[in-house]
C-alpha positions as CSV (number, residue, x, y, z in Angstrom):
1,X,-29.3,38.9,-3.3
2,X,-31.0,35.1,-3.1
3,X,-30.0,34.3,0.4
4,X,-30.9,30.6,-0.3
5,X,-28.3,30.3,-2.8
6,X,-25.7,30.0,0.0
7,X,-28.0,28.0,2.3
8,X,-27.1,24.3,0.7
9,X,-23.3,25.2,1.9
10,X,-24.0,26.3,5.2
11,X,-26.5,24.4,6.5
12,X,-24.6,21.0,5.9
13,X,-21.4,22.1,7.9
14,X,-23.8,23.2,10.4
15,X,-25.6,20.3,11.5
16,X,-22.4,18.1,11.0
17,X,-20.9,20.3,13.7
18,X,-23.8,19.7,16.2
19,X,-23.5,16.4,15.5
20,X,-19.8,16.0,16.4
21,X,-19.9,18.2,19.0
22,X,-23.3,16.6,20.9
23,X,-24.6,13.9,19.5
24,X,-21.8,11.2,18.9
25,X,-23.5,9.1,21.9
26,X,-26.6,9.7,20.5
27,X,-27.0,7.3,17.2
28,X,-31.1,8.0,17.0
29,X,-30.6,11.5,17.5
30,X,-28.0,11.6,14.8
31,X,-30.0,10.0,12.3
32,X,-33.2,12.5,12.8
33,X,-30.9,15.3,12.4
34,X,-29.5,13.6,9.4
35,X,-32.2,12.9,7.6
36,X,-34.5,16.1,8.6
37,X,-31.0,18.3,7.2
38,X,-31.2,16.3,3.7
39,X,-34.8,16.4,3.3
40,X,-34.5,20.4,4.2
41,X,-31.5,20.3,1.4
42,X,-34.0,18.5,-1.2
43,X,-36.7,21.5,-0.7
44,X,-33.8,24.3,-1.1
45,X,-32.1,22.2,-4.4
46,X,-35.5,22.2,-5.7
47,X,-36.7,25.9,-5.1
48,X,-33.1,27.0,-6.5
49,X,-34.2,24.8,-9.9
50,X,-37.4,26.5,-10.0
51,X,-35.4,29.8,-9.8
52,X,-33.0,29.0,-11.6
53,X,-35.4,27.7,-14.4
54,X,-36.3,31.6,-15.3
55,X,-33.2,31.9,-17.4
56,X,-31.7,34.1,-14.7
57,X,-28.5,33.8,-13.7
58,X,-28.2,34.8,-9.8
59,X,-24.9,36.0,-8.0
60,X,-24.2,36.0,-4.5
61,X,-21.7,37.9,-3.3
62,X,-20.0,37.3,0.2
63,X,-19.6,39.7,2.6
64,X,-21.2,41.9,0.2
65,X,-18.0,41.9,-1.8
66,X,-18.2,42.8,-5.8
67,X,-16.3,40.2,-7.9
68,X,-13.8,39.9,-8.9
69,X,-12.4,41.1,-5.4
70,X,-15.0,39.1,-3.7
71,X,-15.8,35.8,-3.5
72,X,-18.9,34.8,-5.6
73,X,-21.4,31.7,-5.7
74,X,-23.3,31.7,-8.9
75,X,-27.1,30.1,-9.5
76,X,-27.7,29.5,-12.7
77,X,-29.4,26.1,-14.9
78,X,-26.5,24.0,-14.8
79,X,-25.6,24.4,-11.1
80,X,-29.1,24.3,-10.0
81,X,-29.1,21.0,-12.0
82,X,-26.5,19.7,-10.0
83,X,-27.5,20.7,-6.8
84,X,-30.9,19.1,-7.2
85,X,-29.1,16.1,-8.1
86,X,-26.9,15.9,-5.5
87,X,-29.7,16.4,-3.0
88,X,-32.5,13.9,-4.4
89,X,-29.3,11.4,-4.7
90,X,-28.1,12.5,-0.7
91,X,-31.6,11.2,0.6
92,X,-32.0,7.7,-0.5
93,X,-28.4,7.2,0.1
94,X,-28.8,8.4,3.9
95,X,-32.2,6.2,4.4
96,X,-29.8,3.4,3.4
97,X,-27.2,3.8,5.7
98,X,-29.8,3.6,8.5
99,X,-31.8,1.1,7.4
100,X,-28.6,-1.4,6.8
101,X,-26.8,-0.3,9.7
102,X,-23.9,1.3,8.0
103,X,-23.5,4.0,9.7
104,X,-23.1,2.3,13.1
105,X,-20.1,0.5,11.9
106,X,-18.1,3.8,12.9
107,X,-17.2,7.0,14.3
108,X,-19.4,10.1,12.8
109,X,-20.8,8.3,9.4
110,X,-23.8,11.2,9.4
111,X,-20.9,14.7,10.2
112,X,-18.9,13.1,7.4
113,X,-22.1,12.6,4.9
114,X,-23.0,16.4,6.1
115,X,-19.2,17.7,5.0
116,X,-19.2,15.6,2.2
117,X,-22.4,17.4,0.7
118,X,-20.9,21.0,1.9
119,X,-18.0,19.9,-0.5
120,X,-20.5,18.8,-3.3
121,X,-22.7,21.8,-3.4
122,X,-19.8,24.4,-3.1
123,X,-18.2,23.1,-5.8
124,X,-21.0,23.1,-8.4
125,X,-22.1,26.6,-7.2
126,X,-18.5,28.5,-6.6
127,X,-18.0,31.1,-9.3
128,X,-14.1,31.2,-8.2
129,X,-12.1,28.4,-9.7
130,X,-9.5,28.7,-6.2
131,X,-12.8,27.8,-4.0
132,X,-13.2,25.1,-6.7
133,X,-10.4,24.1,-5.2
134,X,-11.6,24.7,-1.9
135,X,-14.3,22.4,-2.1
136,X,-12.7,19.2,-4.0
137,X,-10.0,19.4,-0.8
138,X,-13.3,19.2,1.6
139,X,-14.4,16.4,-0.6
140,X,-11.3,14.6,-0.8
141,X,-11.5,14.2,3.4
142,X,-14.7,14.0,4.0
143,X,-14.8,11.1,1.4
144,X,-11.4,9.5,2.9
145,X,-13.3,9.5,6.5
146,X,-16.5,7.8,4.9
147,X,-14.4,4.9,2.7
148,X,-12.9,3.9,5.3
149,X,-16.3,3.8,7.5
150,X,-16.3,0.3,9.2
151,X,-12.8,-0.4,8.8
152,X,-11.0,-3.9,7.4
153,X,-7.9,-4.0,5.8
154,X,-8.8,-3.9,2.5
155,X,-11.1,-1.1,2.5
156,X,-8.0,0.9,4.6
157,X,-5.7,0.3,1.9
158,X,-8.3,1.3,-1.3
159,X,-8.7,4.2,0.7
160,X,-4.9,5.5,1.1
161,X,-4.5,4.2,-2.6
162,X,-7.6,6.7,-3.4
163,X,-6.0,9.8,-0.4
164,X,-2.6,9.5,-2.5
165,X,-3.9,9.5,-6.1
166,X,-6.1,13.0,-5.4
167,X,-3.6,14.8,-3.2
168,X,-1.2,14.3,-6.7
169,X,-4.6,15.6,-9.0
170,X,-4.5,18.6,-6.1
171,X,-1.1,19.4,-6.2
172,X,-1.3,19.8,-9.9
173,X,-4.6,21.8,-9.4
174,X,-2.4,24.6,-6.8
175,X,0.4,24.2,-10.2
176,X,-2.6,25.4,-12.6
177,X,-3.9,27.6,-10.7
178,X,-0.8,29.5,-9.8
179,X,-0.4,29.8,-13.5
180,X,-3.3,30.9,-14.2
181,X,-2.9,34.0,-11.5
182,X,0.5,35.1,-12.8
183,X,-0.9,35.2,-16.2
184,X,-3.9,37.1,-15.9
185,X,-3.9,38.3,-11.9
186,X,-7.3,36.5,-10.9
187,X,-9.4,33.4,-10.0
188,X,-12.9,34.4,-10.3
189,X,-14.2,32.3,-13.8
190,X,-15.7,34.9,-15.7
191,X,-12.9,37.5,-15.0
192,X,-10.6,34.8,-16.2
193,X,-13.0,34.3,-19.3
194,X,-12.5,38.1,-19.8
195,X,-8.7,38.2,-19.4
196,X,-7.7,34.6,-21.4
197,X,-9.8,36.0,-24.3
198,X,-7.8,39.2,-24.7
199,X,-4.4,37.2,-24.3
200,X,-2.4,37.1,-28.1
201,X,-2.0,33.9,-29.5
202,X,1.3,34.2,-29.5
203,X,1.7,35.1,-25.9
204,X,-0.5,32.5,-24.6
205,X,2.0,29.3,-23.7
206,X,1.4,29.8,-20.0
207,X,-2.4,29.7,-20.1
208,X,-2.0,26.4,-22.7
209,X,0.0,24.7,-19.6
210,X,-2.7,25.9,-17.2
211,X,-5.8,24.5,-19.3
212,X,-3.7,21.5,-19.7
213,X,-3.1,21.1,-16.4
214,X,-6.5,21.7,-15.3
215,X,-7.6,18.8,-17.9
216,X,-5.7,16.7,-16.1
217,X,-7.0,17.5,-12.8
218,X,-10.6,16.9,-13.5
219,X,-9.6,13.7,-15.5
220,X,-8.4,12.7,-12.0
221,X,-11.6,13.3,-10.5
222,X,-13.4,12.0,-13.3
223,X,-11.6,8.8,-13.9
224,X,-11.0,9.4,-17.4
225,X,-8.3,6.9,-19.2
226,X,-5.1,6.4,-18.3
227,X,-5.8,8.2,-14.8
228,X,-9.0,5.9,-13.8
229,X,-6.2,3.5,-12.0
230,X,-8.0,4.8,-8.3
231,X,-11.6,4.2,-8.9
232,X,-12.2,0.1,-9.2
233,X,-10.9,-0.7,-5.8
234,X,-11.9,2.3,-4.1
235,X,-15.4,2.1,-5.4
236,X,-15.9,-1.8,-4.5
237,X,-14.7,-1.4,-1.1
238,X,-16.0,1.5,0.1
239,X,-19.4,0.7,2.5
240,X,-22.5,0.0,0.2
241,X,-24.4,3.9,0.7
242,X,-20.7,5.6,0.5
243,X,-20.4,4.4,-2.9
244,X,-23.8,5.3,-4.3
245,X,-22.7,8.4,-2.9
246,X,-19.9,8.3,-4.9
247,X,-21.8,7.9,-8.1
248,X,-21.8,11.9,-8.2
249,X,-18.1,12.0,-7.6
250,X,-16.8,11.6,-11.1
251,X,-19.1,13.8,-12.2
252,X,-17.5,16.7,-10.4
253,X,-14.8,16.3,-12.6
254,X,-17.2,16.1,-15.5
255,X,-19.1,19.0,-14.6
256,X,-15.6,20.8,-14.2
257,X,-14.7,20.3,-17.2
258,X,-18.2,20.7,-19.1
259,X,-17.6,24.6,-16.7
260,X,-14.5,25.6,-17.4
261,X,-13.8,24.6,-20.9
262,X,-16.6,26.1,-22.0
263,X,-16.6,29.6,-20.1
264,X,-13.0,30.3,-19.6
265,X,-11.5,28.2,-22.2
266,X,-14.6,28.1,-24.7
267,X,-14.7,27.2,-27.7
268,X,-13.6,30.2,-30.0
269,X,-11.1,31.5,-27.2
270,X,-7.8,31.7,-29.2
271,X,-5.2,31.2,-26.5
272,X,-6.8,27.8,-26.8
273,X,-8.5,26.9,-29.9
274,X,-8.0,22.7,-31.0
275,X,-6.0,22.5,-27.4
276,X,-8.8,20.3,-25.5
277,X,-11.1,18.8,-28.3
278,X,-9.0,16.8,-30.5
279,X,-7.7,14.5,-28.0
280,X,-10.7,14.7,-25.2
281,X,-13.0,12.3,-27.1
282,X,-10.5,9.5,-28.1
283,X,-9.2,9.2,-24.5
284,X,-13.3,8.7,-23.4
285,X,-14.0,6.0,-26.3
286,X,-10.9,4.3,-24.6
287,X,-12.4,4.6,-21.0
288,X,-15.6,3.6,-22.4
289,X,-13.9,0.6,-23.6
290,X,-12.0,-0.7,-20.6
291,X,-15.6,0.1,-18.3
292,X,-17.3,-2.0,-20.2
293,X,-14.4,-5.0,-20.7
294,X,-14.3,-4.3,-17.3
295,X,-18.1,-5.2,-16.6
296,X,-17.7,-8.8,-18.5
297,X,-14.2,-9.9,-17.0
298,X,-15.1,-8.6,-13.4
299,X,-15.0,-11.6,-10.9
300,X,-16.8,-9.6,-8.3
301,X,-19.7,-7.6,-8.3
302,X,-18.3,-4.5,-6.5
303,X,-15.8,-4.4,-9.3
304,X,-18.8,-4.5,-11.9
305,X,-20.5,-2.2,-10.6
306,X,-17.0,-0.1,-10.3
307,X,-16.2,-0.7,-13.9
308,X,-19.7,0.5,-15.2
309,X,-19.4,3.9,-13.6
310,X,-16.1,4.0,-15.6
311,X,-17.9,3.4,-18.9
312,X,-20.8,5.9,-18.0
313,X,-18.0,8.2,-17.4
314,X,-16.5,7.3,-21.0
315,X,-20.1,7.6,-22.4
316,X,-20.6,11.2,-20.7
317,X,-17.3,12.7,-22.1
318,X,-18.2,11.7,-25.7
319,X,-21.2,13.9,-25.2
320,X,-19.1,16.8,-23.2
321,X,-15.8,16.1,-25.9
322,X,-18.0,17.2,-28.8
323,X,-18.6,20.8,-27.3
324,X,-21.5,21.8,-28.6
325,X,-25.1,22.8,-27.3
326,X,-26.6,19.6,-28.5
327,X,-23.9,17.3,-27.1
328,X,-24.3,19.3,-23.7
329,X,-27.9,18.4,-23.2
330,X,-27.1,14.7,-24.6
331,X,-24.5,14.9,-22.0
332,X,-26.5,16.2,-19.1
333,X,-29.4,13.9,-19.8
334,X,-26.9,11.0,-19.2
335,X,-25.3,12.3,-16.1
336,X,-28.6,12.8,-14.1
337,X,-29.4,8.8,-15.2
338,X,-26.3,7.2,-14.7
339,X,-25.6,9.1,-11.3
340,X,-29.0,7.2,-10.2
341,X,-28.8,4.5,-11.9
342,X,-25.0,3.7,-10.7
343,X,-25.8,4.4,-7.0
344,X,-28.7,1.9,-7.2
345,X,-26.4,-0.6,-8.6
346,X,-23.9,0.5,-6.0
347,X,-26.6,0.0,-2.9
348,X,-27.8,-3.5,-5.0
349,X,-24.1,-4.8,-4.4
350,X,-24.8,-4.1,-0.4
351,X,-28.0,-5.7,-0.3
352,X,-25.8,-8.7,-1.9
353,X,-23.0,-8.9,0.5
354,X,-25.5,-8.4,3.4
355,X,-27.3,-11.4,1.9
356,X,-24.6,-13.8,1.1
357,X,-22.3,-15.5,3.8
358,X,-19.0,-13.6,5.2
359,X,-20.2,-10.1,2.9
360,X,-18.8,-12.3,-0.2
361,X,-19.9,-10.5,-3.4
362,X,-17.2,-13.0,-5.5
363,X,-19.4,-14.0,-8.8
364,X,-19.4,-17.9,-8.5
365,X,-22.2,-20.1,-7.4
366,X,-23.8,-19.5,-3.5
367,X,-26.8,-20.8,-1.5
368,X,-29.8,-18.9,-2.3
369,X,-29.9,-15.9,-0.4
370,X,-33.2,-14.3,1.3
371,X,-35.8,-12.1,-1.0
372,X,-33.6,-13.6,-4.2
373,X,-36.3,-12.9,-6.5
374,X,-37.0,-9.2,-4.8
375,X,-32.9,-8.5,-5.1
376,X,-32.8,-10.1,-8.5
377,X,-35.6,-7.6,-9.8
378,X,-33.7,-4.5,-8.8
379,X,-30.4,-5.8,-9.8
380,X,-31.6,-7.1,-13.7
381,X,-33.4,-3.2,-13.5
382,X,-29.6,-1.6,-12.7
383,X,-28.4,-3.8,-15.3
384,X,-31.0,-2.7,-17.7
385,X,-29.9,0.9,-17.0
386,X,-26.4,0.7,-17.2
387,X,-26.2,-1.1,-20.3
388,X,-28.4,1.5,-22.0
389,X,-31.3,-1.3,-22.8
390,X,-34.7,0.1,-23.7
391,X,-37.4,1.0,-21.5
392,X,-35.0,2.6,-19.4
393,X,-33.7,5.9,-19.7
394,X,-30.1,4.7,-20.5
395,X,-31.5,3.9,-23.7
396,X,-32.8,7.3,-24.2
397,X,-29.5,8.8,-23.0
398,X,-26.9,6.7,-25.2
399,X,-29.3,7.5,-28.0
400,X,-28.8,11.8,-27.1
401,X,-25.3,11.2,-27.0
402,X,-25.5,9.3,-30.3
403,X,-27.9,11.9,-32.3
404,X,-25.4,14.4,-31.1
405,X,-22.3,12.6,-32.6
406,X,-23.4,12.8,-35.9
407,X,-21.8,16.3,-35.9
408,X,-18.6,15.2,-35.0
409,X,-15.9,13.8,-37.5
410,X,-15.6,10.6,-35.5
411,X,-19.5,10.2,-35.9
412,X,-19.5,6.2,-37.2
413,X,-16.5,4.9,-34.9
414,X,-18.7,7.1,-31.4
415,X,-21.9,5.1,-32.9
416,X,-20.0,1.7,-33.4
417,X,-18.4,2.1,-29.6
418,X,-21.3,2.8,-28.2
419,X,-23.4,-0.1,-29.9
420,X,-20.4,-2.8,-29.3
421,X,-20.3,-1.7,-26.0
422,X,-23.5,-1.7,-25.0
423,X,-23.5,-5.4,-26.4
424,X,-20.4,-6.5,-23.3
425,X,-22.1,-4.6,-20.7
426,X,-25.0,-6.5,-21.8
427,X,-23.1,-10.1,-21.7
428,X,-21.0,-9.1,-18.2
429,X,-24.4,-8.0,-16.4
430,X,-26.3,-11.2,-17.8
431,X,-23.3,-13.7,-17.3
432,X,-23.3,-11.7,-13.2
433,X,-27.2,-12.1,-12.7
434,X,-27.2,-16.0,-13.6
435,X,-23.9,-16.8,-11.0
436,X,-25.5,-15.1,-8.5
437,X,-29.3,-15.8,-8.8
438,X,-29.6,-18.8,-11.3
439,X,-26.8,-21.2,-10.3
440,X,-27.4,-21.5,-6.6
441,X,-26.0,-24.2,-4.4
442,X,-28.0,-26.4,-1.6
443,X,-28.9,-24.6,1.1
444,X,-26.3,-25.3,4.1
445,X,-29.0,-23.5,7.0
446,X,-32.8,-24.0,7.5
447,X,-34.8,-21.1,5.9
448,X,-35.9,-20.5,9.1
449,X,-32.0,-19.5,10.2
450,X,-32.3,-16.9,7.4
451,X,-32.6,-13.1,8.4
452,X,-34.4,-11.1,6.3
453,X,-33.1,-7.5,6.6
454,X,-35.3,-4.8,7.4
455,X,-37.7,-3.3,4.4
456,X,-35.8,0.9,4.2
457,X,-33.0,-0.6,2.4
458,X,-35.4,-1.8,-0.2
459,X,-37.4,1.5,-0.6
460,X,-34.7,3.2,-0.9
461,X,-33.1,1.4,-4.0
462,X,-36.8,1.3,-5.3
463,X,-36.8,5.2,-4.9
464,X,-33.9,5.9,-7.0
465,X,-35.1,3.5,-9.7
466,X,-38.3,5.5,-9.4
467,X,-36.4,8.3,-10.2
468,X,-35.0,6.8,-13.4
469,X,-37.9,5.5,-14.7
470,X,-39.7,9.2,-14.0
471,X,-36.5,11.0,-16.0
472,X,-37.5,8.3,-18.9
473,X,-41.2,8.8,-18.6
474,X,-40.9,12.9,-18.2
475,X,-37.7,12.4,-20.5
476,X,-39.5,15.3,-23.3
477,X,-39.9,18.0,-20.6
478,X,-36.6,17.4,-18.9
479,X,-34.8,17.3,-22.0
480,X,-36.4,20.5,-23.0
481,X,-35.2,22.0,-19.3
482,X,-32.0,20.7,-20.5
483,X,-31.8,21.8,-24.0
484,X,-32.1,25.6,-22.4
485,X,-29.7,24.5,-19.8
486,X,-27.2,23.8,-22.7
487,X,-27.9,27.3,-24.7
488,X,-27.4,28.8,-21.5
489,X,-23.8,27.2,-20.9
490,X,-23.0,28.2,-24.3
491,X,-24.1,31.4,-23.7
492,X,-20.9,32.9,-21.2
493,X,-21.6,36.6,-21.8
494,X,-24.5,36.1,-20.0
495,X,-22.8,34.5,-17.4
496,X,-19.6,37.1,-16.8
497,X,-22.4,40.0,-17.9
498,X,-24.6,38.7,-14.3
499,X,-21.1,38.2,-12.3
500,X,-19.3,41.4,-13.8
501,X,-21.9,43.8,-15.3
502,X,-19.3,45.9,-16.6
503,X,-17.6,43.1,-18.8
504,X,-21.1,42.6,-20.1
505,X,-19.6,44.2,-23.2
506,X,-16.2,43.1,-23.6
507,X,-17.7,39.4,-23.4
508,X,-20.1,39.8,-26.3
């Protein structure tokens, strides 16, 4: 077995624990600890890719355990993907926090980041849909703990608001799950695959409530329309580097889905053939729609920046909705950009606020702030991104997700969406950029009062935009990793053939 596999799980729970247990006084030593675990997590994610870009999928099994007794992680293209992600995303997001001071507003800012990442990775390599489970319950604290990092009334209540909508999506997760286990008497995802594929169409009501019900969940986590109601205000008043880390958070429920309804419930599976498809798609034009309405009515740039990650999240459940290969890749292709592309927005709104008297991020006119013309560049760059505007790779993206429509029935009313939308987000992000860097008011301070904040902030919004502009510039390579990444996922024999060797032939 790939010992590494499990290393990205333990080592963040590790150093969180030291950190707590020794280091609380210790702010400096915190930080190098911190940042020395991420940058050790990068170099793992990205030897796991490499692996995992052999085709082969890897299986580690606890305790030495065989599934599906045993609990199982599994390494294969997608979750390597998402791992790597997670960990290039964790480090500019960290650098941040110290450079603006965030994580000195409160108790333990680095032991939460550390849980928060243990949650993150064990979800997107757990081959057990009950440690799925698991995981989204570590995130859902460690994420409470870091919103409401700093305190302030506000941010308290966007928080509970946030605590009280997940614990509902978790206590229908235990109601699926439960189904699922007195149906077919396990957890593990490609036994599951195994068993709901031999259940009789007409015996199969229970396991249509249970993929219903899991639906549900991961809309929850993904913010998918009508259950998006948590994510504006919990997004724009969470601290500045909590929210970019947040950016990934919606795709968990993305990636669940994209998972699950492809493996356990595929596509072909009878028990639930036409149960997920038909109505997945129309429910993410809608959310697509109210991002992006969102995005030109917003009166504050937090809640732009809130409302755009709801339209990505529309944009990227088009892609997963249509359930094939090529709407995989589209779709994975615009997850990787718009988790980068809507932190940086995410850390752009802090460097506003930090900038701007009393933290205001309200979009009306202000004096001009310090390094206006360095802020304005990275913001009209987010912008760029998020409204899918050429040179960027959001333009590259919307345009995967739009070649792979054409397969779909609903091919001329995703292109028309997409196109109109593009448009508002357009308007909202120019009408934004000209309140807050155009129509200025007179100064009411010398510019020698003015502090100009220290330079890490800035390198570290610069580095994720690097990373955006090298997914556009390498976007033929990638897209070719993800193209195999996509055959793979529609591929689960292989999958339940590496986890349970013999199902290898029941699964063909």
């Amino acid at each position: 077995m790939n010992h590494w596999i499990i290393a990205p799980i333990l080592l963040p729970p590790l150093v969180g624990a030291v950190m707590i247990l020794a280091m609380r006084y210790h702010m400096d030593l915190a930080r190098v600890f911190s940042v020395a675990s991420v940058v050790c997590l990068v170099a793992i994610a990205v030897g796991l890719t490499w692996s995992a870009s052999s085709g082969d999928i890897q299986v580690y099994a606890l305790g030495n355990w065989p599934a599906p007794f045993g609990i199982v992680l599994v390494l294969d293209r997608l979750s390597a993907l998402m791992v790597a992600l997670t960990a290039i995303l964790a480090l500019p997001v960290v650098l941040y926090a110290i450079g603006s001071g965030w994580d000195q507003r409160g108790w333990h800012f680095h032991a939460l980041l550390q849980f928060q990442l243990m949650g993150l990775f064990g979800a997107f390599l757990t081959g057990d849909i009950f440690n799925l489970f698991v995981f989204f319950e570590v995130l859902l604290i460690a994420s409470y703990g870091l919103m409401i990092h700093g305190g302030g009334k506000r941010r308290l209540q966007a928080g509970v608001q946030y605590v009280v909508y997940n614990l509902l999506g978790s206590t229908l997760f235990l109601f699926a799950l439960g189904t699922l286990y007195a149906v077919t008497g396990t957890l593990n995802m490609a036994d599951l695959a195994v068993r709901v594929a031999a259940i009789p169409v007409a015996e199969s009501s229970l396991i249509r409530v249970a993929a219903v019900l899991l639906l549900l969940v991961f809309a929850v986590k993904a913010a998918l329309m009508p259950l998006h109601f948590w994510l504006p205000a919990s997004y724009a008043e969470a601290p500045g580097p909590v929210a970019a880390l947040f950016a990934i958070m919606t795709k968990v429920g993305a990636y669940a889905i994209l998972r699950v309804y492809t493996l356990i419930f595929g596509p072909g599976t009878a028990a639930t053939e036409g149960l997920v498809g038909p109505w997945l798609i129309p429910a993410a034009m809608v959310t697509l729609v109210i991002g992006m309405v969102g995005v030109l009515g917003a009166r504050s740039l937090g809640r732009l920046a809130a409302y755009a990650i709801i339209g990505s999240v529309g944009t990227l459940l088009i892609a997963i909705g249509l359930f094939t290969p090529q709407g995989a890749a589209a779709a994975l292709y615009y997850l990787v950009h718009s988790t980068l592309i809507g932190a940086a927005l995410f850390l752009v709104v802090d460097l506003v606020r930090a900038r701007r008297a009393g933290g205001d991020d309200s979009l009306v006119p202000a004096p001009l702030m310090a390094q206006s013309g360095l802020v304005a560049a990275l913001f009209f760059a987010c912008a760029i991104g998020m409204a899918g505007m050429p040179p960027l790779s959001g333009f590259i993206g919307k345009l995967m997700v739009m070649t792979a429509a054409r397969s779909s029935e609903l091919v001329w009313a995703i292109w028309a969406l997409i196109l109109i939308t593009s448009l508002i987000a357009m308007i909202g992000f120019a009408r934004a950029g000209s309140v807050l860097f155009w129509k200025t008011l007179p100064a009411t301070r010398a510019p020698g009062a003015v502090q100009i904040a220290a330079a890490l902030p800035i390198v570290a919004v610069c580095g994720l935009l690097a990373c955006v502009v090298a997914i556009t510039v390498f976007a033929g390579p990638f897209n070719d990793y993800l193209i195999a990444t996509a055959a793979q996922i529609y591929q689960p024999a292989d999958y339940i053939g590496a986890v349970l060797p013999n199902a290898a032939g029941e699964a063909q």
